[in-house]
C-alpha positions in Angstrom: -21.9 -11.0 11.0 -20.4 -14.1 11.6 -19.3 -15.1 14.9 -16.3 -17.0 15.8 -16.5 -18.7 19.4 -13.2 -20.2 20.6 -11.8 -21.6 23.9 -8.3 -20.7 25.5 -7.6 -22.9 28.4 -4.8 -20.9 29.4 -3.0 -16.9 28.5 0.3 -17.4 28.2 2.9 -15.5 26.1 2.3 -17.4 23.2 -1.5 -15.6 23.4 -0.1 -12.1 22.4 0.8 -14.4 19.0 -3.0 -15.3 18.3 -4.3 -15.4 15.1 -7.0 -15.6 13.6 -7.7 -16.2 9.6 -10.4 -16.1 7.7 -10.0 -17.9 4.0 -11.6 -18.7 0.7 -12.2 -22.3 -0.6 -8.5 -22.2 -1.9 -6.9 -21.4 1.5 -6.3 -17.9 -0.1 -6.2 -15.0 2.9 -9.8 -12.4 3.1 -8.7 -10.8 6.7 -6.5 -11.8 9.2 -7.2 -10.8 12.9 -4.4 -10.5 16.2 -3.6 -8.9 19.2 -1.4 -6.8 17.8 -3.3 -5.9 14.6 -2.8 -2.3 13.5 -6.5 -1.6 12.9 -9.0 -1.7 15.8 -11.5 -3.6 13.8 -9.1 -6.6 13.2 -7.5 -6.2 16.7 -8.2 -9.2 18.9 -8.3 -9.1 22.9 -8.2 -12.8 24.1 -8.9 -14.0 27.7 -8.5 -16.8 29.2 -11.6 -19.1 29.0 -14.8 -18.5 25.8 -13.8 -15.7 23.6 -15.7 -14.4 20.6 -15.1 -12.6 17.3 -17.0 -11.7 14.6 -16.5 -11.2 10.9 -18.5 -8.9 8.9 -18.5 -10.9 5.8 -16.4 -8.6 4.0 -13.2 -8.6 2.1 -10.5 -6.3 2.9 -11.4 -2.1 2.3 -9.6 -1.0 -0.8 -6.6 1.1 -0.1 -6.4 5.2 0.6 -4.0 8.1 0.8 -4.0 10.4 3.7 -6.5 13.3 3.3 -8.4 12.3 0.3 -12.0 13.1 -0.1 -14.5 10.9 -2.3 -17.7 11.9 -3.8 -18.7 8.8 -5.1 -19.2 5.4 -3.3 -17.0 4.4 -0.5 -14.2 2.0 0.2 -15.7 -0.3 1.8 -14.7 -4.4 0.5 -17.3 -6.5 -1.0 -19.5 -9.0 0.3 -17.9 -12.2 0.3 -20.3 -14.1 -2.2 -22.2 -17.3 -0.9 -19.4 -20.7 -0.8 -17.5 -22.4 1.3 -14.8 -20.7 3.5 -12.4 -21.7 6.0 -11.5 -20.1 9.6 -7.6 -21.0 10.7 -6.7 -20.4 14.3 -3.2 -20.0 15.6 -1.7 -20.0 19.1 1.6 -21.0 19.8 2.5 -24.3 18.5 -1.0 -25.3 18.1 -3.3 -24.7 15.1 -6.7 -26.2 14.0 -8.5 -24.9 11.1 -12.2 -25.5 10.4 -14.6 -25.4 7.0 -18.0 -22.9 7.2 -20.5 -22.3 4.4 -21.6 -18.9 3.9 -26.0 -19.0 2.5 -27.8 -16.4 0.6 -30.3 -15.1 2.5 -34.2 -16.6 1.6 -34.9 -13.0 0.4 -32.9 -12.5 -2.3 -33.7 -13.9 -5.6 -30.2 -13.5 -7.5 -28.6 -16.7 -8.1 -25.3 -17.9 -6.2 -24.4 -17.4 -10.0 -25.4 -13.5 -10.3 -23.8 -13.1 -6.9 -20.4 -14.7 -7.7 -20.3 -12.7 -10.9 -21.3 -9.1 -8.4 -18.7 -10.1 -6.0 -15.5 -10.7 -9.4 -16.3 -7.4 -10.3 -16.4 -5.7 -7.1 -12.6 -6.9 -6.4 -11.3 -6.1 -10.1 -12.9 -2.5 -9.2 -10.9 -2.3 -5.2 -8.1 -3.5 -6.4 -7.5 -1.3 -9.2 -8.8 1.4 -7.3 -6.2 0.5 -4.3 -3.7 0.5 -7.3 -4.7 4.4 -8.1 -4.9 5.3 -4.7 -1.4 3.8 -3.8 0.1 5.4 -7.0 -0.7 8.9 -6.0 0.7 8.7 -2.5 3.5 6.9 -4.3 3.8 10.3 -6.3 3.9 12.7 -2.9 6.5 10.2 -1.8 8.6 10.8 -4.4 7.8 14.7 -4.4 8.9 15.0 -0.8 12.2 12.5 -0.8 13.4 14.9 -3.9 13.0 17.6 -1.8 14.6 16.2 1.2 17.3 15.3 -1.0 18.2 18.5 -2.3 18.0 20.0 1.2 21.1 17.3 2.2 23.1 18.8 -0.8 25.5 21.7 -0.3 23.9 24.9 -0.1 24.7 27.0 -3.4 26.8 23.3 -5.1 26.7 22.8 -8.5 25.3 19.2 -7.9 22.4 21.1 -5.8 21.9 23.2 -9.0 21.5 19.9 -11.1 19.5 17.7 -8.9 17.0 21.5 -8.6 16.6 21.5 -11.9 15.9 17.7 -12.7 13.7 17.4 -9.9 11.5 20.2 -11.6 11.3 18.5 -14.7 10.1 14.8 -13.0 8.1 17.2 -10.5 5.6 18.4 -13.4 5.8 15.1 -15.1 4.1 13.1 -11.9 2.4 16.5 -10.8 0.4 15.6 -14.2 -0.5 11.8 -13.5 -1.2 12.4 -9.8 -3.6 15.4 -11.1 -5.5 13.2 -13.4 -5.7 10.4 -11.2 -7.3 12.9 -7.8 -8.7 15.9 -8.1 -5.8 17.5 -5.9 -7.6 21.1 -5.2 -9.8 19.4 -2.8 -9.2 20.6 0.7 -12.8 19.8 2.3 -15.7 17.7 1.9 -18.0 20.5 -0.1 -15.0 21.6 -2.3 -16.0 19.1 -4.9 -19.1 20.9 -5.6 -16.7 23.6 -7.7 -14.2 21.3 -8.9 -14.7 18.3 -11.4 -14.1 14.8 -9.9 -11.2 12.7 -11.2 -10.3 9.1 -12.5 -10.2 7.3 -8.5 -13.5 9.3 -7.8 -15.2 7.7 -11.6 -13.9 4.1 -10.4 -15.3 4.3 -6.9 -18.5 5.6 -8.3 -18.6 2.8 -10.4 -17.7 0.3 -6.9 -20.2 2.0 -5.3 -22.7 0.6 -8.1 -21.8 -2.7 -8.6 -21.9 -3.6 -5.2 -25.2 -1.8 -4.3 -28.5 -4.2 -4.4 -27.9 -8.5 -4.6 -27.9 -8.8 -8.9 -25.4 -9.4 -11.3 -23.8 -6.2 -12.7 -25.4 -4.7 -15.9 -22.9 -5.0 -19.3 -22.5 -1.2 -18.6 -20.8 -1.5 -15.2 -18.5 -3.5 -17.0 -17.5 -1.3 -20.4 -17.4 1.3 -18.0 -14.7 -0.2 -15.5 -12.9 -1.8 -18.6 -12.5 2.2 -19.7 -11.5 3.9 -16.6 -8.8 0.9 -15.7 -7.4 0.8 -19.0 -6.4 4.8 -18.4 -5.6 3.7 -14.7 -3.0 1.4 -16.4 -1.9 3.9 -18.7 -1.1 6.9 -16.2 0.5 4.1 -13.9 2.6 2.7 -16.9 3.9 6.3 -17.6 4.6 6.8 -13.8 6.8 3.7 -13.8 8.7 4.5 -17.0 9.9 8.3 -15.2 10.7 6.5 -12.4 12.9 4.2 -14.4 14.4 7.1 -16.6 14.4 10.7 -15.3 14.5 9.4 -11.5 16.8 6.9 -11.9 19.2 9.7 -13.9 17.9 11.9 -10.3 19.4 9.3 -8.0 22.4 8.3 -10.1 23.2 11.9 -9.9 22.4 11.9 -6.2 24.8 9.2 -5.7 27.6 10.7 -7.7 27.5 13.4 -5.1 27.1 10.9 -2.1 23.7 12.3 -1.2 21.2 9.4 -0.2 19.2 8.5 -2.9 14.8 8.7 -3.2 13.4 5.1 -1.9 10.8 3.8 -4.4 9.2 1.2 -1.7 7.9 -2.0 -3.5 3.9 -2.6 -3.7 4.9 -6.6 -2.8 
């Protein structure tokens, strides 16, 4: 790990607004730490006097759904590849920011070149698999606001009739991307022994393998990832395109009988 030493002479309210950054060599955001970060691993507890923090030289975990269960790999972030980097510190009014260089260790014999080259592949893979991940939870979301809509409607209406039967068609229309995107029967960890893994669980195996060892990635890591994303993009295009036709008819509908509408909440 890397470890961060820094001095507060003082805690004051302005303390509680700490932050800490660490950055690439374009000033570009890898993790970002604070008092009142959500996760305990980026959560920092200043005192007044030497503090310390530590980074573990990763980028940022690639994103998950509640209750989902992975055979392959993990979703942990990549190694930051050897460079320069840059910590920024915050507090209050006052900010300093400071240049590091990260070194490949004397025992590995890949190149900064074969590293850099692991490392570009390793984020195309978490991002896209974040991108699948946040899709399918995207999908329940949708599932359940339909169904909270239609319970708002008047029992026995004909709107509630109309929206009931719409929201079954869009229903089996994203039932069939978020199926092919997670292998939704799984319940627990030895359930995918009798069920066939799906497209998230083929992309983080592939993760797992590129970022496992210190060597650039073989050709195959890439025609493989090049294949599974390009379906990715396919199921997510289709996704998109209901939402902007048979949803959009669901919530125009829901709005012509003054019901609130579903949310779609914005990846930016």
């Amino acid at each position: 790990d890397l470890v961060i030493t820094y001095y507060l002479k003082n805690i004051a309210d302005s303390a509680s607004n700490l932050k800490i950054e660490i950055m690439d060599t374009t000033l570009k955001t890898i993790k970002s730490y604070s008092p009142k970060a959500s996760k305990e691993s980026e959560k920092l507890k200043p005192k007044k006097g030497l503090n310390q923090m530590s980074w573990d030289m990763h980028y940022a975990d690639a994103e998950k759904f509640e209750g989902m269960i992975l055979w392959n790999g993990d979703l942990s972030g990549p190694m930051a590849p050897p460079g320069n980097y840059y910590v920024k510190m915050v507090c209050g009014k006052d900010s300093v920011i400071q240049m590091f260089r990260l070194k490949k260790p004397t025992n590995i014999e890949a190149s900064d070149a074969d590293l850099k080259a692991q490392f570009d592949l390793s984020l195309k893979i978490r991002d896209q698999l974040s991108e699948v991940n946040k899709t399918v939870e995207k999908i329940r979301s949708i599932r359940n606001q339909m169904n909270t809509v239609i319970s708002k409607a008047e029992q026995d209406s004909t709107i509630k009739k109309q929206l009931t039967a719409l929201k079954d068609t869009i229903n089996k229309k994203i039932t069939a991307i978020e199926e092919a995107l997670y292998q939704t029967k799984l319940k627990a960890g030895q359930d995918i022994l009798n069920f066939p893994v799906m497209l998230n669980d083929k992309i983080a195996g592939v993760y797992e393998a590129v970022k496992s060892g210190n060597s650039k990635p073989p050709q195959q890591c890439y025609a493989v990832f090049e294949d599974l994303s390009a379906k990715a993009d396919g199921y997510l295009k289709n996704l998109n395109a209901i939402i902007n036709t048979d949803l959009k008819s669901f919530n125009d509908m829901v709005i012509s009988g003054k019901v609130p509408p579903v949310y779609i909440k914005s990846d930016k």
